[in-house]
C-alpha positions in Angstrom: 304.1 94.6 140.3 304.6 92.8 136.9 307.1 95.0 135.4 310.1 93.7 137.4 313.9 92.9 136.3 314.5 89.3 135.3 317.9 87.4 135.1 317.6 88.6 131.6 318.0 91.8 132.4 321.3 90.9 134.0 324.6 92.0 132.0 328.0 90.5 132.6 328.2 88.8 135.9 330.6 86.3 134.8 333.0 85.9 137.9 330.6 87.5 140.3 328.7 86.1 143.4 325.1 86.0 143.3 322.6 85.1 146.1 319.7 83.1 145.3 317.1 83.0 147.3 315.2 79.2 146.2 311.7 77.6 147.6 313.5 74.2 149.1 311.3 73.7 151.5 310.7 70.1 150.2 309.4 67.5 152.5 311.9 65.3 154.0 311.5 61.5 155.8 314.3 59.6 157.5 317.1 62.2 155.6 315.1 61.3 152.0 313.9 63.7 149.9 309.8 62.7 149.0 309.3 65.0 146.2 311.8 66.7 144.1 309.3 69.3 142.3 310.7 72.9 144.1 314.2 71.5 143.2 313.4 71.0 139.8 311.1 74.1 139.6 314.6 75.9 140.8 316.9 74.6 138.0 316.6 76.8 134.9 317.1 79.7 136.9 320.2 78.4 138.8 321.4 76.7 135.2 321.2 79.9 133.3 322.9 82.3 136.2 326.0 79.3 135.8 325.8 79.9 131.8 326.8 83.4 132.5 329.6 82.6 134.9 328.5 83.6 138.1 329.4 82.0 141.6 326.3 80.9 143.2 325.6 81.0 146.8 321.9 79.5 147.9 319.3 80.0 150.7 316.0 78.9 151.3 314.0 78.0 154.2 312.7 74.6 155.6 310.0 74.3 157.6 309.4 76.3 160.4 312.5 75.6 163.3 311.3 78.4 165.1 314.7 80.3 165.2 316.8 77.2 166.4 318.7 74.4 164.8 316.6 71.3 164.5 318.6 68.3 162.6 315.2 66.7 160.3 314.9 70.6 158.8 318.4 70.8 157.7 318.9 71.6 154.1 321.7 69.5 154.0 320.0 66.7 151.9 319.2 69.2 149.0 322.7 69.6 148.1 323.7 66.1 147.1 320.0 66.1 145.0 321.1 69.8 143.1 324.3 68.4 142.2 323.2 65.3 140.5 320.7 67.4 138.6 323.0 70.1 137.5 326.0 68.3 137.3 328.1 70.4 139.2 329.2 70.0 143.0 327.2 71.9 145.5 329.2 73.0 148.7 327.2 72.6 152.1 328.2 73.9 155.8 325.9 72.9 158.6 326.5 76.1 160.3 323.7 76.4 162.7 324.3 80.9 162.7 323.5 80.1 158.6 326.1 83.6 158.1 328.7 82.1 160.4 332.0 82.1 160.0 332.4 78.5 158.6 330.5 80.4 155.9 331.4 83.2 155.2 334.8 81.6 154.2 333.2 79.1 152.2 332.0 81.9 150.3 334.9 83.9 150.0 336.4 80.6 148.6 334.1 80.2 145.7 335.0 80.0 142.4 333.4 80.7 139.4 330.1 77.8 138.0 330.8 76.8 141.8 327.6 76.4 144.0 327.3 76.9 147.8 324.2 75.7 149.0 323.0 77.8 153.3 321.8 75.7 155.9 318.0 76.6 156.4 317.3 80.8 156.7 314.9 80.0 159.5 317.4 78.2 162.1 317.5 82.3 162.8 315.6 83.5 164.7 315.7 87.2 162.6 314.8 85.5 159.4 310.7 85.7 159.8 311.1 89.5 161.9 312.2 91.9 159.2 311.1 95.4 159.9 310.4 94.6 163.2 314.0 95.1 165.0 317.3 95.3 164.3 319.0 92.4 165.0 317.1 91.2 161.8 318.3 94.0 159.6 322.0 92.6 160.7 320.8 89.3 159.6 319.7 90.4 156.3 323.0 92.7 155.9 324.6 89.5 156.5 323.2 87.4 154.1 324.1 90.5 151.3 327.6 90.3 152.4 327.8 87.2 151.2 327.6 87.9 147.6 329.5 91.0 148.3 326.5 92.8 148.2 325.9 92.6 144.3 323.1 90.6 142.4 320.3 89.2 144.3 318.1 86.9 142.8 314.5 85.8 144.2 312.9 82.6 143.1 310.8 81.0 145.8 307.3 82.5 144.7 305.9 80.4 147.7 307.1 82.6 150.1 307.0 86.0 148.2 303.7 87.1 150.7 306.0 87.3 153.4 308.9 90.1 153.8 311.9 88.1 155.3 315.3 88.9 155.7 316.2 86.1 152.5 313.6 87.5 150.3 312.8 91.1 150.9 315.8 92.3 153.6 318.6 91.3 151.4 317.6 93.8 148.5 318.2 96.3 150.7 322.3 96.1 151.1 322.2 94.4 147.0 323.2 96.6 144.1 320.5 94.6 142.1 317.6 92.7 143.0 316.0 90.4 140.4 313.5 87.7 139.9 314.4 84.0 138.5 312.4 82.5 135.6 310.1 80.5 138.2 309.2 83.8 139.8 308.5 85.6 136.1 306.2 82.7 135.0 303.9 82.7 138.5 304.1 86.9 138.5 303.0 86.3 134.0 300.5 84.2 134.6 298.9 85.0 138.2 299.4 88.6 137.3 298.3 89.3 134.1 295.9 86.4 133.7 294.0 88.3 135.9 294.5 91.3 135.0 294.2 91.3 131.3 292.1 87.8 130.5 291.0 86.8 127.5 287.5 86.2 127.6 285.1 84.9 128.5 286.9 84.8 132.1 285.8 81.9 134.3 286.9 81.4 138.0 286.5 78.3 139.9 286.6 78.8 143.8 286.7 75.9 146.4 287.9 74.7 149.4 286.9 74.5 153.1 285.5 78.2 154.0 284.5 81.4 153.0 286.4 83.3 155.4 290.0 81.6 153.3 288.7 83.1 149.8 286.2 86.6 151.0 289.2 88.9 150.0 290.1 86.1 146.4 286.0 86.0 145.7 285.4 90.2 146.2 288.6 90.8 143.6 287.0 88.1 141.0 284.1 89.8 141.7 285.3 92.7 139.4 287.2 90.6 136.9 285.4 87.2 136.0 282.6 86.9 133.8 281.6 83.5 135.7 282.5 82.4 139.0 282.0 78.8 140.0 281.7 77.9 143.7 282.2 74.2 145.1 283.9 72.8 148.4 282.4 73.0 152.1 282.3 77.0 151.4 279.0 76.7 148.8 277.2 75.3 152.1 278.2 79.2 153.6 276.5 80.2 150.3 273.3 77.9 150.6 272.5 78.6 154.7 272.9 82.3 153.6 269.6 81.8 151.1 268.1 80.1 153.7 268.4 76.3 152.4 269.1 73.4 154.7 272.9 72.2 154.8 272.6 69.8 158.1 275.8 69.3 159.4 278.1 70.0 156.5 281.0 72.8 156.6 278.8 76.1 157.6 280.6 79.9 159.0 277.3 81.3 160.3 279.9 84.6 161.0 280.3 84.7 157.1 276.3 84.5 156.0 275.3 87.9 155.3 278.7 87.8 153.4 277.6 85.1 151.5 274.8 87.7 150.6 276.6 90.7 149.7 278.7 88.5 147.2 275.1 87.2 145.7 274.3 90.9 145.4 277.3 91.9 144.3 277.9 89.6 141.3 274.0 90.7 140.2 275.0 94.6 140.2 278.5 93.2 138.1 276.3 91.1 135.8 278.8 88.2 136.7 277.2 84.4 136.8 277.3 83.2 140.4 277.1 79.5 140.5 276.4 77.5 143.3 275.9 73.3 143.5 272.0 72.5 143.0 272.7 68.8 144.0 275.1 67.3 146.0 276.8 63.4 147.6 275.9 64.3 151.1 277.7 61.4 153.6 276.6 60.5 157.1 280.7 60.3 158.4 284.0 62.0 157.5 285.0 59.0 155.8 285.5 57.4 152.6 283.6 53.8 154.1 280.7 56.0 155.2 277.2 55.8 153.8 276.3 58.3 151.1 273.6 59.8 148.6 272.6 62.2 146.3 270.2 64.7 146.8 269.1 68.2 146.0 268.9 69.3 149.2 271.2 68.5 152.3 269.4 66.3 155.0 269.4 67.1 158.8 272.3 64.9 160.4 274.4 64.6 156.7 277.2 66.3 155.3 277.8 67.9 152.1 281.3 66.2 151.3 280.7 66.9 147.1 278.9 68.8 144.3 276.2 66.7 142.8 275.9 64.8 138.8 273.5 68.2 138.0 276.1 70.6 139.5 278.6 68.5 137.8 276.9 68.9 134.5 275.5 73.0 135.0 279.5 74.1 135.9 281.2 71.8 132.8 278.5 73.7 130.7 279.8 77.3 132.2 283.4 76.3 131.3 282.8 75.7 127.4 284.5 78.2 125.3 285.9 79.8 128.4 289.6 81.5 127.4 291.1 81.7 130.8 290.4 79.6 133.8 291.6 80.3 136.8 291.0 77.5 140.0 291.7 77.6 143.3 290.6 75.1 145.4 288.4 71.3 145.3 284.8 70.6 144.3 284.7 68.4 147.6 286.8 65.8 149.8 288.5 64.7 147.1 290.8 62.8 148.9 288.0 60.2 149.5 287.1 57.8 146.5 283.7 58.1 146.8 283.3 62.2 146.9 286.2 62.3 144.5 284.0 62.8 141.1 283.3 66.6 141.2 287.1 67.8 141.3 288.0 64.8 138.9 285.1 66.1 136.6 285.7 69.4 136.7 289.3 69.1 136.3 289.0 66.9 132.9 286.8 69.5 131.8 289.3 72.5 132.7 292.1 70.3 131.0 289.8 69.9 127.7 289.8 73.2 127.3 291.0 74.3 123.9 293.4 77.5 123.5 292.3 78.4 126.8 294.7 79.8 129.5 294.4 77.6 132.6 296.0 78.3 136.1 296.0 76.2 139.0 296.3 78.8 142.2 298.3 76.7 144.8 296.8 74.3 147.6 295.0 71.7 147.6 293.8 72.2 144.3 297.0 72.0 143.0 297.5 68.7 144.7 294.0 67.6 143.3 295.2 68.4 139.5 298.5 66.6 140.2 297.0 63.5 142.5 294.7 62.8 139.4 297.0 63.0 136.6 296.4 66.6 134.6 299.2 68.6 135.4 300.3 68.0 132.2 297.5 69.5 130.6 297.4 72.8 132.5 298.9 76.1 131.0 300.0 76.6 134.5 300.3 75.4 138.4 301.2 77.8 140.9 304.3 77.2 143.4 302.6 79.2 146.0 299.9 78.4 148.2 299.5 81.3 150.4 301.2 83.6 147.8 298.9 82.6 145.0 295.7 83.2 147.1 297.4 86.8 147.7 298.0 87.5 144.5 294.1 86.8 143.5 293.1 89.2 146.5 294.4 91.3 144.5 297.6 92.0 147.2 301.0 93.5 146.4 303.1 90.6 147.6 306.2 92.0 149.3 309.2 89.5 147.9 307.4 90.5 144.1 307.8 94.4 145.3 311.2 94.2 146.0 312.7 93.3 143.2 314.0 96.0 141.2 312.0 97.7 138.4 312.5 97.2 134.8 
């Protein structure tokens, strides 16, 4: 899965069409782009395929319409925002059949460094039902058609664990199927961080529940020399070994789980950590009372790892050569359970010639929200895609795309 053709690989295609298949799916308010990153993550690709001349025509998805037109997921206001950052017009139909005819002579039209930018992949019905009948096979022979059926390019990572019509159907009816640099970095760095670390290896796993991460904590499980558990799932982990956790986050389906990953990382000789202290809270809320102890109390919550925990997994992180995190310490959206991501994260970012990768979600939102994005080697585009990828899954839109 990581030796795949880039745009690099790509000889003259001066004059030629070229699909793109982008992650647009940027949220939207009252017709106003909120957060330009997925544009911006899109633009070195689409920049370098208009240094070579090529005619670009765009898709992406946005949202989930349900296979219908619905006006506040129209990709129209993407195309004014791509044009001011590249500097060259973008063409947009609001053609509700996405292929229509409206379309199709738009892209007929195109000239050379011109861009045409599809309305959303999903006002089709076909677009999320590849392999499943053939109305979406004609969907994704469509959307091939447009670029004449010659170079296909995939960029949106985020939606690579899904085979669509825009990201997987298409290579199908394309003489070749490539991914853009956004793609290369996540499949570099996702891929072969984990596959070939530098050690020592340290994973940090958080989040809500166990049953999100079994598949992402059995891979580690062969790879990591430390694995670091925080979030509501270490209360899984602590009702498994019989300790109290009151009323915090608890999958009593998932316990003997919990065990056979205890056991497991003893036969592996892998350091299983779990929080020895926690900020336990009597509410779901910020304003609510809250303490620390070593042991949860009947009628509290565990809502964040504790000073000691805080202290035991910053100590497992020094010297560590590649880091890889998916998911918070605790409710880090709350002030006051907050410290155990921000900690952790400082201490992640302090790392010196260390790989660091941020593995999509909220954890990503967590690095961003308290300002060390910048200090990361690298933060996954994908949220679902990234988790797949550490499960150690072959992600369909990555498999599609042509061999070197």
């Amino acid at each position: 899965m990581l030796n795949k053709k880039t745009i690099d690989d790509l000889n003259d295609i001066k004059g030629q069409k070229v699909l793109v298949r982008c992650d647009f799916n940027v949220p939207i308010k009252d017709g106003v782009i909120q957060n330009y990153n997925r544009i911006d993550g899109a633009l070195p690709t689409l920049k370098k395929l208009l240094e070579k001349g090529a005619k670009l025509i765009l898709c992406s998805h946005m949202g989930k319409p349900k296979g219908e037109p619905v006006r506040e997921l129209s990709l129209a206001p993407v195309a004014p925002a791509l044009a001011q950052r590249l500097g060259v017009a973008v063409k947009f139909v609001s053609d509700p059949q996405v292929t229509g005819e409206s379309t199709k002579k738009l892209a007929q039209q195109l000239k050379e460094n011109e861009i045409l930018l599809l309305e959303n992949t999903r006002y089709r019905e076909e677009e999320t039902k590849y392999g499943k009948d053939e109305a979406a096979d004609k969907y994704a022979k469509e959307l091939a058609e447009l670029c004449d059926n010659g170079v296909f390019v995939d960029d949106a990572f985020g939606t690579a664990h899904r085979a669509h019509c825009s990201n997987v159907g298409v290579t199908k009816y394309c003489r070749e199927n490539v991914v853009g640099y956004l793609m290369e970095k996540e499949i570099k760095f996702l891929g072969e961080t984990v596959e070939n670390p530098a050690r020592p290896f340290v994973a940090i796993l958080g989040g809500a529940k166990v049953s999100d991460k079994i598949n992402v904590i059995n891979n580690l499980l062969d790879k990591v020399d430390t694995l670091i558990i925080g979030g509501g799932m270490a209360y899984t982990f602590a009702r498994a070994q019989g300790e109290e956790t009151g009323s915090s986050l608890c999958e009593e389906d998932k316990l003997d789980y919990a065990l056979d990953m205890i056991r497991k990382a003893e036969d592996k000789k892998v350091k299983l950590l779990l929080p020895v202290d926690h900020v336990e809270g009597k509410e779901f809320s910020n304003e609510t009372e809250f303490k620390i102890v070593d042991h949860i109390d009947k009628g509290w919550s565990g809502f964040d790892i504790g000073p000691k925990t805080i202290e035991l997994y910053k100590k497992a992180l020094e010297g560590a050569k590649t880091v890889v995190w998916n998911g918070p310490m605790g409710v880090f959206e709350f002030e006051n359970f907050a410290k155990g991501t921000l900690e952790i994260c400082k201490a992640v970012a302090d790392l010196k010639d260390a790989v660091t990768v941020i593995g999509g979600g909220d954890s990503v939102n967590a690095v961003k929200r308290l300002g060390f994005a910048d200090k990361m080697t690298h933060i996954s585009t994908g949220g679902g895609a990234s988790l797949e990828f550490l499960e150690g899954k072959e992600l369909p839109g990555v498999s599609a795309a042509d061999n070197k």
